[in-house]
N, C-alpha and C positions, 0 to 999 in steps of 0.2 A: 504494500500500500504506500502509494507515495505522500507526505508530508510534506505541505505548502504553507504558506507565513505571508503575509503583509506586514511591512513595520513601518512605524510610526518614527518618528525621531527619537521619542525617548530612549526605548531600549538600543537602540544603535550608540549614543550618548552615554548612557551607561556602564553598557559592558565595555566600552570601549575606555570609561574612567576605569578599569579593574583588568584590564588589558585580556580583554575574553570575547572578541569579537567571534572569536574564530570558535566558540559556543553555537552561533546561526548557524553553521554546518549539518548539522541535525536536520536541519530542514533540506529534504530535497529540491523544491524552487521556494525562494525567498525573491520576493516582490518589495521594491520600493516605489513608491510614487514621486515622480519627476518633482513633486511640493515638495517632499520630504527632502531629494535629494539637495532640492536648494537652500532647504531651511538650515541642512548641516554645514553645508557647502557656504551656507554665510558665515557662520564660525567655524568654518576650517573641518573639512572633513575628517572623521578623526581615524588615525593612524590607526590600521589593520583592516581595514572596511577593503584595502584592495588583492587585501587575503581571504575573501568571501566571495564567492558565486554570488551574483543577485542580478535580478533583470529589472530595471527602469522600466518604467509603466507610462503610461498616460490618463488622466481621469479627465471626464468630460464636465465641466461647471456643474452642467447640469444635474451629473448624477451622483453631487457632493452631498444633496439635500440644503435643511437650513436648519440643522443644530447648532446651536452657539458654543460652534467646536473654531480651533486656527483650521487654518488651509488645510496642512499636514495630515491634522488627524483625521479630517470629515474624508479628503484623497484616501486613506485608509481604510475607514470607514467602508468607502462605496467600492473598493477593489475585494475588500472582502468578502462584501454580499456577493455582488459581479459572480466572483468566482470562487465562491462557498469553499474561503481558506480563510486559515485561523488570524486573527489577529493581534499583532504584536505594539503594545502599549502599554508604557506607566500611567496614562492619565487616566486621573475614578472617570469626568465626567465622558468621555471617549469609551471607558470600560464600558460603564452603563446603556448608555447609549448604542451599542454593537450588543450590548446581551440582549437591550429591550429589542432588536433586532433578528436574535437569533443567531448571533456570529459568536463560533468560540472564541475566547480571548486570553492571551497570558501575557504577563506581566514578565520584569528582567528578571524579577524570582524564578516564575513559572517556567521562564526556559532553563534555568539554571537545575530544576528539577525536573523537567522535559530531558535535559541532557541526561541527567543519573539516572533518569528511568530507559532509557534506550542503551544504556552500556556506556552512554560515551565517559564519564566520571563515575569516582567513586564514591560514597556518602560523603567521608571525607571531605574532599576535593568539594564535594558540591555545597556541603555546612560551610565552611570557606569561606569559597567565593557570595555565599548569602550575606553572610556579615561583613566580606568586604564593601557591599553594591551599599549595606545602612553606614559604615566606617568612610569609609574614600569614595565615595561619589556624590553629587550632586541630588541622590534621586531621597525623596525621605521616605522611610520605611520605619514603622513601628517596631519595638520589639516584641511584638505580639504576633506581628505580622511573620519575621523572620522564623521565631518559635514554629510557628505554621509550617513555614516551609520546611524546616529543619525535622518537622514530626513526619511531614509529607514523602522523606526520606529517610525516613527510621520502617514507615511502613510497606513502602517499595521491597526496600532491603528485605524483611519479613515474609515477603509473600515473594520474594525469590530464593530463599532460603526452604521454604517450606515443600 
């Protein structure tokens, strides 16, 4: 089964503070939106983005909607309906917004434990980089939230072991 991504700015911003770009590899096609590409591209693409496959996209104005989302994420937003692949974003109101829509959605966490659930990390490795992404990046994450994720790969683990 092949595993598809739209992303957002965020999570490109992120992992890219915690030098784990090369985490979107997981996905076999990773979609960016031409918005997205420019919104990075205005501060500076970040370093390891040209160590990832990803195909540039185009979204049509129209089929951004009129969520009181930026450019980025609504582009997002409408390439994940479009083409019923998961969506990649930190922002709640972007979350929300694609759930009330019916889009799956994951977060820098979410990939980060999308990766330990497919092999590619191990708990370890993946606890880690969780509490690196609330430590050293820009993205704010609760410790409630991390916990989550961190339980969320205690249970993986569990049910590969069993």
């Amino acid at each position: 089964m092949t595993l598809a991504a739209v992303s957002d700015a965020g999570p490109l911003i992120h992992l890219a503070e915690i030098d784990s770009l090369e985490r979107l590899s997981l996905f076999d096609v990773l979609l960016i939106p031409q918005t997205v590409y420019a919104e990075i591209e205005a501060g500076d693409v970040p370093s390891g983005l040209d160590n990832v496959s990803y195909e540039l996209v185009d979204v049509d104005d129209e089929q951004k909607g009129t969520v009181d989302l930026d450019a980025g994420e609504s582009a997002a937003i409408a390439v994940a309906k479009e083409r019923d692949v998961v969506l990649l974003t930190d922002d709640l109101a972007a979350r929300e917004s694609a759930s009330n829509d019916g889009v799956d959605v994951h977060g820098s966490i979410g990939i980060i434990a999308l990766a330990h659930a497919r092999g590619f990390l191990d708990a370890d490795e993946a606890a880690t980089l969780m509490r690196s992404l609330q430590r050293e990046t820009s993205l704010f994450v609760t410790d409630a939230v991390i916990e989550r994720g961190i339980e969320l790969l205690d249970n993986t683990q569990r049910e590969r072991s069993e």
